[in-house]
C-alpha positions as CSV (number, residue, x, y, z in Angstrom):
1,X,81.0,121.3,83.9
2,X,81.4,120.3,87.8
3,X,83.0,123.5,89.3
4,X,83.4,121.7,92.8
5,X,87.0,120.4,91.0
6,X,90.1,122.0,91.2
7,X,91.4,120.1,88.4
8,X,90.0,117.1,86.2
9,X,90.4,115.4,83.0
10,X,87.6,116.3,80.0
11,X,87.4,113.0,77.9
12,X,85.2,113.8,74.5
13,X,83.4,110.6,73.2
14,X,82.7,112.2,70.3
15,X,86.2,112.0,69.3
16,X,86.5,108.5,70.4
17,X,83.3,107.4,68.5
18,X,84.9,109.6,65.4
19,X,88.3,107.5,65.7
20,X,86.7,104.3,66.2
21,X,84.3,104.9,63.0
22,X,87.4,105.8,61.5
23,X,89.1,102.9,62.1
24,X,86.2,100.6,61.1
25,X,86.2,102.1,57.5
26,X,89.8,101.3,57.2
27,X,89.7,97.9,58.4
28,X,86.4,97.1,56.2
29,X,84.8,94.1,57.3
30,X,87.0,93.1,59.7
31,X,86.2,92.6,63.5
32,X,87.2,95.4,66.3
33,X,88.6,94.6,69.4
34,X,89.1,97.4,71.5
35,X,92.0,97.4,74.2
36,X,90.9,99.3,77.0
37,X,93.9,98.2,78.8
38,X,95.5,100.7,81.8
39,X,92.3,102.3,83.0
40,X,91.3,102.7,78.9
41,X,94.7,104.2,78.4
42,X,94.5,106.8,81.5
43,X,90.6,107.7,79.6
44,X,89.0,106.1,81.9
45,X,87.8,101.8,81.0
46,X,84.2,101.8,82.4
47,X,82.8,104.7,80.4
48,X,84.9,103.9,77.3
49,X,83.7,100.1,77.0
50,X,80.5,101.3,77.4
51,X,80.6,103.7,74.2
52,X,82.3,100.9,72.6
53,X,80.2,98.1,73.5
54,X,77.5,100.3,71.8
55,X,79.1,100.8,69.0
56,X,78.9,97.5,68.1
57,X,82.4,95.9,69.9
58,X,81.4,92.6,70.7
59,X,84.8,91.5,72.7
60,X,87.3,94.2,74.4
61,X,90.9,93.6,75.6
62,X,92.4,94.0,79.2
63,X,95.4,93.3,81.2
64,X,94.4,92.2,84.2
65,X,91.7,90.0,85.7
66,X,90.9,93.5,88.1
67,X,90.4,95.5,85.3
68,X,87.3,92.7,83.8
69,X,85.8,92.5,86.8
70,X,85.9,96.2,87.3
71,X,83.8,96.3,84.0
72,X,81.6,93.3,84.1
73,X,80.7,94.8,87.5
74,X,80.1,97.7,85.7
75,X,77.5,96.4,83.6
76,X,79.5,95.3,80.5
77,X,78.7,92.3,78.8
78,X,80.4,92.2,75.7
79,X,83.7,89.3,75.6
80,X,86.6,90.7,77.8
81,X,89.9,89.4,76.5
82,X,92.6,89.0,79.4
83,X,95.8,89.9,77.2
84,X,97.8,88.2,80.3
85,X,98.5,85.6,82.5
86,X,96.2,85.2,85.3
87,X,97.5,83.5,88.8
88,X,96.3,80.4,90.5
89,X,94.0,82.3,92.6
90,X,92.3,83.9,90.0
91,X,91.2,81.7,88.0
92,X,87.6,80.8,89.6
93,X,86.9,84.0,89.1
94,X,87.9,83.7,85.2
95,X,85.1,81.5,85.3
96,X,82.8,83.2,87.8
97,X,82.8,87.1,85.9
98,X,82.8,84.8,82.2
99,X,86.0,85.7,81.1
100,X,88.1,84.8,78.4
101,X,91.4,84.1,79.1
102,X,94.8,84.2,77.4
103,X,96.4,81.0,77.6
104,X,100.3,80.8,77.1
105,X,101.3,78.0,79.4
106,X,100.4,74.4,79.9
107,X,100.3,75.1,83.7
108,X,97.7,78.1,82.7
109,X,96.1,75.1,80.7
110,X,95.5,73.2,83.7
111,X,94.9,75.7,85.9
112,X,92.0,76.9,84.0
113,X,91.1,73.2,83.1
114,X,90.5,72.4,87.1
115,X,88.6,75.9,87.6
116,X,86.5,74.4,84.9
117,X,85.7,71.2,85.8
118,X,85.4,72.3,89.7
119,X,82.3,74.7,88.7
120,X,81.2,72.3,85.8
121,X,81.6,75.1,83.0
122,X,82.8,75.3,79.6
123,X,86.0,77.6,79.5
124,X,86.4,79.7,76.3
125,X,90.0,80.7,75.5
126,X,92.6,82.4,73.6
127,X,95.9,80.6,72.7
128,X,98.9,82.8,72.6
129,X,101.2,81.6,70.2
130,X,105.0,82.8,70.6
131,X,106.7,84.4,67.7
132,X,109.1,86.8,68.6
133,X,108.2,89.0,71.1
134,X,109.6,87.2,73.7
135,X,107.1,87.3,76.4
136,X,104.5,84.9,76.9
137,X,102.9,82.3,74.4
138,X,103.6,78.3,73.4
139,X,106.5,77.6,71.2
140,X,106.8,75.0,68.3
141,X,108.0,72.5,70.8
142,X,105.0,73.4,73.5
143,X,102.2,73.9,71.5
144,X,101.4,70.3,70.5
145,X,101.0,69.1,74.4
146,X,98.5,72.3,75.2
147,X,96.7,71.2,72.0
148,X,96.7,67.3,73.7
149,X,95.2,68.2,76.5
150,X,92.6,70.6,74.8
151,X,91.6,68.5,72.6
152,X,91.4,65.6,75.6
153,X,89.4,67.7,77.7
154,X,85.1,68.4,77.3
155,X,85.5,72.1,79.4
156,X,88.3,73.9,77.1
157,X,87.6,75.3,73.9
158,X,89.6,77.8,71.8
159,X,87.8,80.6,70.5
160,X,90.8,82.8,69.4
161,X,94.8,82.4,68.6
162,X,96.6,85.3,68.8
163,X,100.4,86.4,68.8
164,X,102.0,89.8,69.9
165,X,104.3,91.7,67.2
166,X,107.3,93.3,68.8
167,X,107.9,96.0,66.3
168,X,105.1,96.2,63.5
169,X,107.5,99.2,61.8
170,X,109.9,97.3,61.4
171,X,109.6,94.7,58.1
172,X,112.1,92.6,57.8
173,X,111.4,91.2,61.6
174,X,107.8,91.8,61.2
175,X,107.9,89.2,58.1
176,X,109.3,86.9,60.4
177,X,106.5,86.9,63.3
178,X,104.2,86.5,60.4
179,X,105.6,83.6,58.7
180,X,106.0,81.8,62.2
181,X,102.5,82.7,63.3
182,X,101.4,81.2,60.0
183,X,103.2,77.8,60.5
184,X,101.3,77.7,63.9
185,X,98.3,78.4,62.5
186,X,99.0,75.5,59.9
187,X,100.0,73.3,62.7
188,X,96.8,73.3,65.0
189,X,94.3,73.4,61.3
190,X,96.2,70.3,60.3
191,X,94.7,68.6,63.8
192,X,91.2,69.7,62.7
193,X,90.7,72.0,65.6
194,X,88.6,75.4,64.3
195,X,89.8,78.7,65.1
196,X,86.9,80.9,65.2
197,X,88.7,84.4,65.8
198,X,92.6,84.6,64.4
199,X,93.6,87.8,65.4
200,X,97.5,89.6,65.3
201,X,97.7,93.7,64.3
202,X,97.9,96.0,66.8
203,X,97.6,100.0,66.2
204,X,101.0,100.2,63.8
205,X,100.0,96.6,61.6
206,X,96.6,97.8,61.0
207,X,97.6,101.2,59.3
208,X,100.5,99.8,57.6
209,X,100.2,96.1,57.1
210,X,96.8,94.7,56.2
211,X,98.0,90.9,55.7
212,X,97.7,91.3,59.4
213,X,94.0,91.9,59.9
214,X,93.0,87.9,59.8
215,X,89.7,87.8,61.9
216,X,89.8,90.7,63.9
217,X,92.3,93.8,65.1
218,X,93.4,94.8,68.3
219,X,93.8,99.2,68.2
220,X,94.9,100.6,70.7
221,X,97.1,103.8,70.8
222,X,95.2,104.9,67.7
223,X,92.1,104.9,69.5
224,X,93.0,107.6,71.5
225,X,94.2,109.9,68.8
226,X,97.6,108.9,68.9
227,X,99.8,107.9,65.9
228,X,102.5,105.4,66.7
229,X,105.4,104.8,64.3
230,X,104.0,103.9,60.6
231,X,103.4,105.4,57.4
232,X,100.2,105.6,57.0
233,X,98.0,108.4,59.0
234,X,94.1,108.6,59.8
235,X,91.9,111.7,60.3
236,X,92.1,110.6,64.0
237,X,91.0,112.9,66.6
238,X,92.8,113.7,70.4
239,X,89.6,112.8,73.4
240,X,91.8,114.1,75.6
241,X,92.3,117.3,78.2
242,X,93.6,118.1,81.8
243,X,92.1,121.5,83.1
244,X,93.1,122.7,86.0
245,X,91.9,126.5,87.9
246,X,94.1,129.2,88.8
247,X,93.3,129.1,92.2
248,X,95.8,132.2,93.0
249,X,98.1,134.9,92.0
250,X,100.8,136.9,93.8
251,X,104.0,139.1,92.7
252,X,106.6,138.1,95.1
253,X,109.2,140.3,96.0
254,X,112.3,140.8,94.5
255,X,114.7,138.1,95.9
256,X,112.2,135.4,97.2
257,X,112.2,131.9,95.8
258,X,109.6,130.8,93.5
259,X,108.7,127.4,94.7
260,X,111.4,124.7,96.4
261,X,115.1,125.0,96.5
262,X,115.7,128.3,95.0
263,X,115.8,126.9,91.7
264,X,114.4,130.3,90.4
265,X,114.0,133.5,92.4
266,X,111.9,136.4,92.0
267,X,113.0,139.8,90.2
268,X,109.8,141.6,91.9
269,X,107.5,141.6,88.4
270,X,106.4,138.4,87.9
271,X,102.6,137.7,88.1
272,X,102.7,134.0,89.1
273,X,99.7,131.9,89.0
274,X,99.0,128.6,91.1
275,X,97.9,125.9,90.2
276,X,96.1,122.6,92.2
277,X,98.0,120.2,89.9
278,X,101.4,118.8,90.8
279,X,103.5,116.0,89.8
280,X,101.9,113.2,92.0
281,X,98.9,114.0,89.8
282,X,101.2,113.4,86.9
283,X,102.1,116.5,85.6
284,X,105.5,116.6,85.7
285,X,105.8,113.7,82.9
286,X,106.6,115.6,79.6
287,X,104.6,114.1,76.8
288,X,107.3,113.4,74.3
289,X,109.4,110.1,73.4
290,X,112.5,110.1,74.9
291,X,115.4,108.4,73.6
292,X,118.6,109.2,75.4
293,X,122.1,108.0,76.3
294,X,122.8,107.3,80.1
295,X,123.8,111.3,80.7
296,X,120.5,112.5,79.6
297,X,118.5,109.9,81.1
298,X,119.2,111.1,84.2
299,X,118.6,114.7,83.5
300,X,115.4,113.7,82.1
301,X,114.5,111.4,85.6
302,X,115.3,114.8,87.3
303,X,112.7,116.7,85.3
304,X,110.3,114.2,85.3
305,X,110.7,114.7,89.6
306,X,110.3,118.4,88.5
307,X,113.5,119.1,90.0
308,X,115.2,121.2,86.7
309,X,115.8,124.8,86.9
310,X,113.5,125.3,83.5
311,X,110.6,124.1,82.2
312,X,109.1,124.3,78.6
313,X,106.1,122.9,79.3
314,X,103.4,125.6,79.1
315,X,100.1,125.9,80.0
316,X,97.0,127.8,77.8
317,X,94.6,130.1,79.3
318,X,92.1,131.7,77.2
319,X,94.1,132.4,74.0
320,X,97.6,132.4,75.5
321,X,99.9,130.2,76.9
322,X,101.9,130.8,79.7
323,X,105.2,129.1,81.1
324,X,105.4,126.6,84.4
325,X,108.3,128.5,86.9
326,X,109.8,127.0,89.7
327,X,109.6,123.1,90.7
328,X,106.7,121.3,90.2
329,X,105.6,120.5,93.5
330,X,103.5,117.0,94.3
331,X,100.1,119.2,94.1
332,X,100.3,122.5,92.9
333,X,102.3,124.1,89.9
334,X,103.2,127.8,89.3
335,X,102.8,129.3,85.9
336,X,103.9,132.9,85.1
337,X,101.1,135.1,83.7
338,X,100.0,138.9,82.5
339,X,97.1,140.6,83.9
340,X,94.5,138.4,81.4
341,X,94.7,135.8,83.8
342,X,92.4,136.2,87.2
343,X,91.3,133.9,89.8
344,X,89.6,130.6,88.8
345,X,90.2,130.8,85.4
346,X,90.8,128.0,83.6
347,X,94.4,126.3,82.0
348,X,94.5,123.5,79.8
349,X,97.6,121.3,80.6
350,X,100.0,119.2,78.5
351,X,100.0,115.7,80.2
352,X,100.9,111.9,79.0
353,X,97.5,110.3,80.0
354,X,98.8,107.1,81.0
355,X,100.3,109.1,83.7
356,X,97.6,110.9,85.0
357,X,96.3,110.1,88.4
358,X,93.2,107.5,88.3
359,X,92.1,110.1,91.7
360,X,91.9,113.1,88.8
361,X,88.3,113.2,88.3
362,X,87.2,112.4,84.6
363,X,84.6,114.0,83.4
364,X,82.6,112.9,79.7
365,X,81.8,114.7,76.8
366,X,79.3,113.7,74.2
367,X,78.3,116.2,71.0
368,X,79.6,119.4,73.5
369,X,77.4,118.1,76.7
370,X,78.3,116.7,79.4
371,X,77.2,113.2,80.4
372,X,77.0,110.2,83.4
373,X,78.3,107.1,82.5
374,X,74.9,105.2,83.3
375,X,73.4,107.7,80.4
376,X,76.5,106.4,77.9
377,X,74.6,103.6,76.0
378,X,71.8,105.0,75.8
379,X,72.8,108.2,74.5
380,X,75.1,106.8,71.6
381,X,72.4,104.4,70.7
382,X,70.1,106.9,70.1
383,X,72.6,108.8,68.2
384,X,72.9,106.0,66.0
């Protein structure tokens, strides 16, 4: 481990690797597709497309064009899916990094058509068909003018259909994005156009509904240990840790404030420990669902500023845990300790990881060791 941080992020790919084996058994012969989304979900997307692209991905999902260049400069070459619109401006470079695009608009049609035809290149594409999400994708009454002018045109060529299900828990609705994606489906085979990759469950549809799985699946969440609402579980395993060093420890007097605006003041025996982690960092984000009614939402936006007078977050240090006191300032953090904790030892910390700060050093974990992300690939390939 680096002991220049003062806090970091420990990401195991040995649990990833387990999660994504695990996933592949359950799925059979279907196709992966990886969504490495959001910085790979707060993990980290460089050094997490690389252990999937050798474990056999051959196409990952992002958001944004950023986030493929980011890995195509990184040295990734397996298909990155853009699971969004793209602007004007960006779409040379859809072309220039070899991209493949989501396509849910005729003026994203045409955009992509004149990038194509200005760099004399074949364009590759996903259509995104509109079923009930209500976010992007062509509608019955769309779709037939975006197939027109595919079918018109010698640079675009449609290598996946895809649609988005809004709540995969849920079966009644769920039916109903299904039977509509099918009547798309129906719509553009009955023009003769091929649709290599059909692809439509994210991490809920693939453990629950496998009339879903088509050509390939899209996992996200469940990835990265996490199971979202289903019925169906998988021996899935959590990558994920924020460590952070006791970096010092004081018993203030009786009657002094621990941390900002006297929220909770000293009785002259607490051992309080501090932390270099605060809630700029991300800390102060409680890693729980919330749903709430108007009166606690705005108690929980006051915690999640760490502005409550309690906390029941905790942290762990050795074998114990210990609870946060005071605010949660934007970089540091008290905890309240016994005499087992000393200087620079170290406290695991609860933390949503999408909310972690991309400034928090990660740092990679494969079979217990520590490892570079230029040694990735070649590490799990000789693993394999």
């Amino acid at each position: 481990m680096n002991k220049e941080y003062g806090a970091w992020i420990e990401v195991d790919l040995s649990a990833l690797e387990h999660n994504y084996k695990v996933i592949a058994d359950y799925v059979g012969k279907v196709q992966i597709m990886p969504v490495v989304k959001a910085n790979g979900y707060g993990l980290g997307a460089v050094a997490l497309a690389h252990l999937y692209q050798s474990l056999g991905a051959q196409i990952l999902a992002v958001t944004r064009v950023e986030e493929a260049i980011e890995l195509r400069e990184a040295g990734i070459r397996a298909h990155l899916l853009l699971l969004m619109p793209f602007t004007k401006e960006q779409a040379q470079d859809v072309l220039r990094y070899e991209l493949t695009p989501t396509i849910s608009c005729i003026e994203q049609l045409t955009m992509l058509l004149e990038a194509g035809v200005s760099q004399k290149k074949p364009v590759a594409l996903h259509l995104k068909l509109e079923t009930g999400l209500g976010r992007t994708g062509f509608n019955e009454e769309q779709l037939p003018a975006a197939l027109n002018l595919i079918e018109d045109s010698e640079e675009l060529q449609i290598q996946g259909v895809f649609s988005h299900l809004a709540a995969a828990h849920q079966q009644a609705y769920t039916k109903k994005q299904i039977q509509r994606f099918t009547y798309y489906l129906e719509m553009i085979k009955a023009r003769g156009i091929k649709i290599p990759l059909v692809h439509l469950a994210n991490s809920t549809a693939i453990l629950d509904l496998p009339e879903t799985y088509y050509d390939l699946v899209r996992p996200g969440t469940i990835l990265y240990g996490q199971h979202p609402t289903c019925h169906n579980k998988l021996d899935l395993q959590d990558p994920f840790v924020v460590k952070a060093k006791v970096l010092s420890i004081s018993v203030p007097p009786k009657g002094s404030s621990i941390g900002y605006g006297l929220d909770q003041v000293s009785d002259g025996n607490k051992r309080i420990a501090v932390l270099g982690l605060g809630w700029a960092d991300g800390l102060s984000l409680v890693p729980e669902r919330i749903r709430l009614h108007f009166s606690q939402v705005l108690r929980q936006g006051l915690k999640l500023l760490g502005k409550t007078r309690k906390s029941h977050l905790q942290v762990s240090i050795g074998e114990k845990t210990f609870p946060f006191v005071g605010r949660i300032a934007m970089q540091t953090a008290m905890v309240e300790v016994d005499e087992s904790v000393g200087l620079g030892d170290i406290a695991r910390i609860p933390m949503r990881r999408l909310s972690a700060n991309a400034r928090l050093p990660r740092l990679y974990f494969y079979q217990g060791k520590q490892i570079t992300l230029d040694k990735i690939e070649e590490r799990i390939n000789r693993n394999e």
